[in-house]
N, C-alpha and C positions, 0 to 999 in steps of 0.2 A: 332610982339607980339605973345608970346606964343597961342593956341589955345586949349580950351578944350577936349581932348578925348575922355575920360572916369572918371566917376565918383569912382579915385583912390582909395579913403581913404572905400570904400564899397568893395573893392576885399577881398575875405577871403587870409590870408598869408600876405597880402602888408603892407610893415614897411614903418614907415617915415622917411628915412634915406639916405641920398647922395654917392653913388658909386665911386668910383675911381680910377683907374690903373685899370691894363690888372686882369682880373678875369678866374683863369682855366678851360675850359670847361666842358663840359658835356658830357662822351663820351660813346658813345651806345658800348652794347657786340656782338660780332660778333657770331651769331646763323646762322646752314644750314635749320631752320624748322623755320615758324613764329611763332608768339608764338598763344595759344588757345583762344577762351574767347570772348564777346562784348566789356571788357575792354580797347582792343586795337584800335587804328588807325593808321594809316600809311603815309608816304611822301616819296616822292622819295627820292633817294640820285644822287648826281651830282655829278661826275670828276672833281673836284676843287681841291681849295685850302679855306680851314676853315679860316673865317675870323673875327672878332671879333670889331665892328664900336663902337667908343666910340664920344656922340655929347655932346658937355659941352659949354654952351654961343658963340653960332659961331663958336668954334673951335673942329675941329674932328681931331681924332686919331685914324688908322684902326692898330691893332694888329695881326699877324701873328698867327699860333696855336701854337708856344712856346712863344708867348707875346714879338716879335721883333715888333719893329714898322716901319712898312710897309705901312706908310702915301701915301710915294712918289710914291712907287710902285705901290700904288692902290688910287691912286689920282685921279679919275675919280671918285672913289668910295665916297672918301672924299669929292671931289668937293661937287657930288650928296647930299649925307648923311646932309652937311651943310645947306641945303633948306629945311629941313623938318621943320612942324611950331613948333617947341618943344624946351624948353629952354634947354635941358637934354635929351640923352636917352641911350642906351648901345644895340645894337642888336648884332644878335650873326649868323652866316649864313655861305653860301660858296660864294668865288668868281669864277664867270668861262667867259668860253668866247663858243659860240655854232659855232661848225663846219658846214661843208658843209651836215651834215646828220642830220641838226636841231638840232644835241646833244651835250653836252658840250663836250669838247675836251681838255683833258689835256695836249696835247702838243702844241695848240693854243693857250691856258692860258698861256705858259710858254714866247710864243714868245712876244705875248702881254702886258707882264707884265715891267711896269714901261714905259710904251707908255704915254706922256703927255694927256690928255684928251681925250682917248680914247670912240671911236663907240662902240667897241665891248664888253668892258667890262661889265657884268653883276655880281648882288650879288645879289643873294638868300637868304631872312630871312627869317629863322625858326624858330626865339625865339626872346623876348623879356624881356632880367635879370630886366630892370633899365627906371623908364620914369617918369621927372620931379618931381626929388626927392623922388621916391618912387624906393624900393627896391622889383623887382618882384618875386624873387626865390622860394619862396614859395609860389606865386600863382599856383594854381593848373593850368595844361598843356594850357585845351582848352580857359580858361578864358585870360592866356598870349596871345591865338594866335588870342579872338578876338580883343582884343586891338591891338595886332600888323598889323591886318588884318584894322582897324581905322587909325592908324597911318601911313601908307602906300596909303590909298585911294589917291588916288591923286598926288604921287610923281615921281619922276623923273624917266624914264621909263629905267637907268641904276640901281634901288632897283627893286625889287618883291619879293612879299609876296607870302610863297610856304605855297599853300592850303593843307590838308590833307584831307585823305582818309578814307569813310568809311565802309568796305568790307569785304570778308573774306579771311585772310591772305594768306593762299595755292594758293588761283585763282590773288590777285592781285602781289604776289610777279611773278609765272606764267607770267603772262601778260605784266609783266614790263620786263622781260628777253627775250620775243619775241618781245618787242618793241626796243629791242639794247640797254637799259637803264643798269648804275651799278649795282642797288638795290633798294632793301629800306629802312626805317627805322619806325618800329614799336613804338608806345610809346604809354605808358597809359595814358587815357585820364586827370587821375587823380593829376598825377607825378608833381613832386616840380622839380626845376634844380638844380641839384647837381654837384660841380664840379668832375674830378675823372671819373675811372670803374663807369657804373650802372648798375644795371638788367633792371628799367625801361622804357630803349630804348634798344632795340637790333636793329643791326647791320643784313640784308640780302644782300650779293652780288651778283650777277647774275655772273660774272667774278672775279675771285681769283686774289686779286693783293692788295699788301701790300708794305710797307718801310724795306727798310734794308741797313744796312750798307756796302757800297764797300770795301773791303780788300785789292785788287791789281788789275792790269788790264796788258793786253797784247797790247803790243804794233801795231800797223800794220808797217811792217815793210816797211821801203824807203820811208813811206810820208810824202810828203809837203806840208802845215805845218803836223807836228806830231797829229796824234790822235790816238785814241784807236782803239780795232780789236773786244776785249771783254773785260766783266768783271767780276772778281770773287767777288761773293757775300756771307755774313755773317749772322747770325742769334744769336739773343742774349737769352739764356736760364740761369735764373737768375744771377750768376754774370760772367757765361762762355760766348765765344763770339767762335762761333762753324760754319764752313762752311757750306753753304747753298746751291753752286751748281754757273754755269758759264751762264753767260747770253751773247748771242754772235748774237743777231738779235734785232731789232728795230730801230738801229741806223739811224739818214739821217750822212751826212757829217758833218755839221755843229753839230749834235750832240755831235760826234766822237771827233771833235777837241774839243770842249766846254768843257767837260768831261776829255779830256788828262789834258788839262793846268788845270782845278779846282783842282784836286790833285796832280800835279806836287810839290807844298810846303809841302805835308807830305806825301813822299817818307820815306822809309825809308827802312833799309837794312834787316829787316828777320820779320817773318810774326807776328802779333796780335794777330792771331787764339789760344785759347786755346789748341786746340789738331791742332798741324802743321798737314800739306797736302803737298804733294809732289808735286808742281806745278813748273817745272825748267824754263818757260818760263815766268812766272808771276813779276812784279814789285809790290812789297809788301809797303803799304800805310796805314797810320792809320787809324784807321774806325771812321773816324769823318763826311764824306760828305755821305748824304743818297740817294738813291736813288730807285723810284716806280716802283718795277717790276711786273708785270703780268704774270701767270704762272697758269699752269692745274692740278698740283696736288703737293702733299708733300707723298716720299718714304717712306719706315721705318727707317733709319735712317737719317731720316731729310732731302733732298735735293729735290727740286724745279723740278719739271717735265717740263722742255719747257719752262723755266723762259724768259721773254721779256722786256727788256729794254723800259721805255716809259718813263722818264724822270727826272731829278735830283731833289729833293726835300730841294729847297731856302729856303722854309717858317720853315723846321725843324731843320735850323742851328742854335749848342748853341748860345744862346746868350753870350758876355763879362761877362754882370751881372745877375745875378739874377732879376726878374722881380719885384717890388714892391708889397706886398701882394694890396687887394682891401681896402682903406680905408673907416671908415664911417664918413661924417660930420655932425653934430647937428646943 
């Protein structure tokens, strides 16, 4: 049976209205400076993968950050998420899995991922949209996170509820980048959840590293099985799709070949790029498969200083359909 949490119908913002389908996130703006002010607080950011737990009468649904549904894949997640005492919830978080350096590891995440009941998988919740037919979006920030911070007491030690910080932004963003940590992420304490760009989260990275799209790749030549050597990557500036620079280190083995065969079915014979690039060695592929590179600076005209291959990015594949907007039930 459901269990009390919080006395819902008192949150200022909370509607009485039931959630449903995958809902677009929330996505912080990427700032090199934190922002000023007591209004702010902070949490860490983790090397994952965004993941979006929908619990509806026993049955959960984990959504992808393009609203694929990624149950199976993150079916430990599901498992977990199913034991919570609530008839209803919707959290919103990252999934990862922590390396041998105690930090999350996104090319651990990757291997890990669709492991039947896995040890190591973890989900980080930082929000809470949705809880036993109330709609939380407009509850203001801190009041979501003690509830979600209620909701979490006790659970399955594959969920954790990520505390935030109260500091001064310079010294904790600092501290988190001497710690080997990605970032962080700033939010007002005030702030609704909005799906979409916001100003009221920004985005700090400690390490430069972003999605883009693969263009073509270089073969290594004479291997068995075939895999790749490098790969040329893309950058989309409004409806132009503009070269980005060659990324030709990160790889293991098993990368290399993963990576050939995923784009092997959209080959194709001359390149995507808006403005072609003279690359005579390149195998030219549509820019549909994405991939997270890591990389130390951007030139003046655009291209990737030191770009580093760290892994293909599953969760940002279009989906067939379109995702079903959130409905409300009465």
């Amino acid at each position: 049976m459901p269990v009390p949490i919080s006395p819902l119908d008192r949150l200022p913002g909370a509607r009485k209205t039931e959630l449903t389908g995958y809902i677009e996130p929330c996505d912080p703006t990427l700032r090199d400076q934190a922002p000023r002010g007591d209004d702010w607080v902070y949490e860490i950011k983790a090397d994952g993968y965004r993941a979006q737990v929908h619990l509806s009468g026993g049955r959960v649904t984990v959504y992808s950050r393009r609203g694929l549904d990624w149950t199976r894949q993150f079916s430990a997640i599901a498992d977990a998420a199913a034991l919570l005492p609530v008839e209803t919830c919707i959290l919103d978080g990252e999934a990862v899995v922590y390396g041998a350096s105690g930090r999350p590891d996104f090319q651990a995440l990757r291997r890990e991922i669709g492991t039947r009941r896995s040890d190591r998988l973890r989900y980080l919740a930082f929000d809470l949209l949705a809880l036993d037919g109330y709609d939380l979006r407009q509850v203001p920030y801190l009041e979501r996170k003690r509830v979600l911070q209620s909701l979490l007491d006790g659970a399955p030690a594959t969920l954790i509820n990520v505390e935030y910080l109260e500091a001064d932004g310079d010294q904790a963003f600092q501290h988190a980048c001497q710690m080997g940590l990605e970032g962080l992420v700033a939010k007002l304490r005030q702030s609704a959840y909005r799906s979409g760009r916001v100003e009221s989260w920004i985005k700090l990275k400690c390490v430069k590293s972003d999605t883009f799209p693969i263009v073509a790749f270089v073969e290594k030549l004479g291997a068995r099985p075939r895999r790749v050597a490098s790969l040329y990557i893309g950058r989309r500036v409004g409806d132009q799709l503009l070269y980005a620079g060659k990324a030709q280190s990160g790889y293991s083995e098993a990368d290399a070949r993963e990576v050939r065969e995923r784009l092997d079915p959209f080959i194709r014979k001359t390149t995507a790029l808006s403005v072609p690039v003279n690359k005579p060695k390149a195998t030219w592929v549509e820019p549909v498969v994405e991939a997270e590179i890591e990389y130390a600076g951007v030139t003046d005209d655009g291209r990737l200083r030191a770009p580093v291959f760290k892994g293909l990015r599953d969760d940002l594949a279009k989906p067939s359909a379109r995702p079903p907007p959130p409905r409300r039930m009465r």
